[in-house]
N, C-alpha and C positions, 0 to 999 in steps of 0.2 A: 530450355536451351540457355546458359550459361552467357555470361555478356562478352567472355573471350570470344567461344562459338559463336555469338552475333557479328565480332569484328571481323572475325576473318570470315566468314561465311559470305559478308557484304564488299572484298576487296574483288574489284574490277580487275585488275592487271593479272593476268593467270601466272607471270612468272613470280610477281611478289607473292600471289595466293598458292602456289606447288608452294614458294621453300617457307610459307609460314606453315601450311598445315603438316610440311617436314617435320618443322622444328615443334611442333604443339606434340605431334604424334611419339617423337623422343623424346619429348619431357612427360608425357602421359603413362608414358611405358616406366619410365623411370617414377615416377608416383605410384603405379599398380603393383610394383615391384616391391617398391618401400613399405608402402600399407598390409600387403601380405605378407612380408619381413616382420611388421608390427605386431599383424591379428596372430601371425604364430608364436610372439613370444609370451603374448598376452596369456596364448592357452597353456604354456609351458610353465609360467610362473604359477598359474592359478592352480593349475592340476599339482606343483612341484610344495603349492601350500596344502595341499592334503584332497582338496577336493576334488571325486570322481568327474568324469565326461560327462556321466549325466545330471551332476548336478552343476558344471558350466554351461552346459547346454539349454537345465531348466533355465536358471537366471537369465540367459543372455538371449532367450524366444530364438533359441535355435535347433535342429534335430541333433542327438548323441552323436549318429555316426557322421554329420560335419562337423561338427567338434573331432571325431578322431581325424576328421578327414586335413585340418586345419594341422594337430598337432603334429604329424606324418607328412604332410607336401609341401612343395613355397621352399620360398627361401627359408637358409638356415637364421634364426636371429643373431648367431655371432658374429654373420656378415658385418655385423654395423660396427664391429670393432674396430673396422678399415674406415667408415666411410659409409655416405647415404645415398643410396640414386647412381653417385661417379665421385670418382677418385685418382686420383692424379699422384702419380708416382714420381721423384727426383731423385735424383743421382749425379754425380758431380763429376764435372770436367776437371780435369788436371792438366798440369803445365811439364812438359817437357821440355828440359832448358837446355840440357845437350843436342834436340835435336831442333829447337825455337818451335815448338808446335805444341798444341791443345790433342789432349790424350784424352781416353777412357779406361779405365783400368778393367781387367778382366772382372775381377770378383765384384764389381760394382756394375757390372754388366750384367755379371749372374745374380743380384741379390736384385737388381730390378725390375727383371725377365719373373723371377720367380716370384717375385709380390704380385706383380701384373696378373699371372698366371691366379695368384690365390683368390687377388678379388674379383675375378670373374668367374671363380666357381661357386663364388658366392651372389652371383648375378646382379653385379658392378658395372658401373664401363666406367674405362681404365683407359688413360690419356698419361700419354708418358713427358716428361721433360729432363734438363738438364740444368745445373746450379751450372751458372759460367764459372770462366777460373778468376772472375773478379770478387764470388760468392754472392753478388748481389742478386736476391731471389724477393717477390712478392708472397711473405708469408701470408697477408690476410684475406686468404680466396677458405672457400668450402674445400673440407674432401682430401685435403694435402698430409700426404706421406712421401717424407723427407730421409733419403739416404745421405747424411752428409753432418760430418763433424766440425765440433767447432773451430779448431785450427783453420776451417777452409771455406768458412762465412764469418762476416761481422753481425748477421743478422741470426744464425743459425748459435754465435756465440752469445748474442743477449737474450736467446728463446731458454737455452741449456742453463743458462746464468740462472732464469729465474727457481729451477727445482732446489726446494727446502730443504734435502737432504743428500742428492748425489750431487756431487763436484769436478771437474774435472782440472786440474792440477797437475802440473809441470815438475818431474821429483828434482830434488836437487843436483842430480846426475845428468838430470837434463830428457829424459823421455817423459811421453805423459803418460798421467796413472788417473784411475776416478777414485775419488775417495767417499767412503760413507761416512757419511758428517754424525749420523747414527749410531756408531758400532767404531768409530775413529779406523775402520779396516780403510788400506791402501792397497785398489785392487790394480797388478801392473800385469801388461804383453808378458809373455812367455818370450818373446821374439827379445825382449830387452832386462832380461834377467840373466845371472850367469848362474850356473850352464844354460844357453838358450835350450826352450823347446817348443813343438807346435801349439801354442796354448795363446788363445788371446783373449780377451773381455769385450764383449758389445754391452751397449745400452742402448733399452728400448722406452721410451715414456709417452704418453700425452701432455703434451703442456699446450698451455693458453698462447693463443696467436695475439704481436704485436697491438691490434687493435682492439683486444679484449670482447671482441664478437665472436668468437670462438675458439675451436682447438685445432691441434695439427699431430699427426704421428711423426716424431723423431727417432731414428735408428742412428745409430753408429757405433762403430769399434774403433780401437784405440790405433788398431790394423785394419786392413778388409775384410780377412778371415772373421772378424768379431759380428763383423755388420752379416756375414754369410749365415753365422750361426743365430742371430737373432729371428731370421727370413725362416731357417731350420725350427725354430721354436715356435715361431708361429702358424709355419704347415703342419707341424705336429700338434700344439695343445692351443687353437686359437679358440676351444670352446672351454677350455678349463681356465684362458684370461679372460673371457667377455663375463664368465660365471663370479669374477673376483674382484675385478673393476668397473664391468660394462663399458659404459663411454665418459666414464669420470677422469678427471687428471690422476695422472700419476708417472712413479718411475720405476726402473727394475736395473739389473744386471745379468746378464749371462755369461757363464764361463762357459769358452767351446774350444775344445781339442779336435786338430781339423790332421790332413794329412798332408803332410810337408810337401809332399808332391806335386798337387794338383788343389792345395787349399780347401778343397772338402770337409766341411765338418763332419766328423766321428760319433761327437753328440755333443750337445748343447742344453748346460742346465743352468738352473738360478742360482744366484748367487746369494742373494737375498730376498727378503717379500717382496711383493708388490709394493711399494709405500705410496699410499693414497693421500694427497697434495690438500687436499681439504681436513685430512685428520695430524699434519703435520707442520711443525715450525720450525723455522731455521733452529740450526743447533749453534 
């Protein structure tokens, strides 16, 4: 018996002792979760370096067919691209000054609905919030995936500051554009080019949270539409990004052509690599 099991097991007060063995019993679930998130990625890499089930299974004193059984059940490993255990979704409030009142915008409605939805099929739990319209948010918690650009946090703006090669820059016209400090490309809205069209750019990265104890997922578009197709990119190939980054820093670009209509993205591709934060220096 474990010394946590000794403490609550000895708590007299029955209603202190229900909501601890609550809370043990959802952090337990959320460790069994993780660990077989783990032991499958374990057999996927070793099997994906060449060697057969039976000979992971010799090494590791275990039978062939739980080795197949391991590489085939459980969570998918690219869950952790999101997050470990639980994951907490934000989304930003807006100011509506013709009518003095605090907004949600549709498409940021739907781009948090649908992450929600993603990390729970990855067997997450998923807590939702809101960035106020003052943008002052607590970036240094675990687990945090962040819909919100940097025009609309001071906090969200020194997180985006710190990537060594995308930028986010004001053109001289006056919209903003991201630029690859890489490639010197100036990537802008389709919404603020002439001829407009449905066309916008999201950016999706890991970067280091303010207290340097860990990371955070940032999304945003330069529009909503951009951050819609970023959420598209990741329902679609979130095992072909875990295969290229894992859970390392980095950033990317998406270009998504959505439908003018109803802002749906049509599809959503990259714009450029992955640029991974550890193999790169400011330009």
């Amino acid at each position: 018996m474990s010394d946590e099991l000794r403490r609550i097991v000895a708590i007299d007060d029955p209603y202190l002792l229900l909501r601890e063995v609550t809370t043990r019993l959802a952090d337990a679930q959320q460790e069994v979760t993780e660990l077989a998130r783990l032991r499958r990625r374990v057999v996927q890499n070793l099997h994906a370096q060449g060697l057969s089930y039976a000979q992971i299974a010799a090494k590791a004193g275990l039978s062939r067919g739980r080795i197949h059984q391991i590489r085939h059940t459980g969570p998918a490993p690219e869950g952790a691209f999101l997050g470990r255990g639980s994951v907490t979704v934000a989304t930003p409030l807006r100011r509506d000054d013709e009518r003095g009142r605090t907004v949600v915008a549709v498409d940021d409605v739907s781009s948090g609905q649908r992450l929600e939805e993603l990390a729970r099929s990855y067997g997450l739990d998923v807590t939702s919030e809101h960035v106020p319209v003052t943008g002052a948010i607590d970036l240094d918690r675990d687990g945090l995936v962040v819909v919100c650009g940097p025009r609309m946090s001071q906090e969200m703006w020194d997180t985006y500051a710190q990537d060594p090669v995308l930028a986010w820059e004001r053109a001289e016209d006056g919209p903003w554009t991201v630029v690859d400090r890489k490639t010197a490309l100036v990537h802008r809205s389709g919404q603020d080019s002439a001829p407009a069209r449905s066309y916008d750019v999201g950016y999706l990265g890991r970067l280091s949270r303010p207290d340097g104890q860990g990371t955070l997922l940032a999304i945003a578009g330069i529009h909503t539409q951009g951050s819609l197709g970023v959420v598209q990119l990741l329902t679609n190939d979130l095992n072909a990004l875990w295969g290229q980054v894992g859970d390392q820093r980095f950033s990317t670009l998406v270009g998504v052509e959505y439908d003018p209509d109803t802002s749906e993205p049509l599809s959503a591709e990259l714009l450029c690599p992955l640029y991974r934060h550890d193999e790169e220096t400011s330009v």
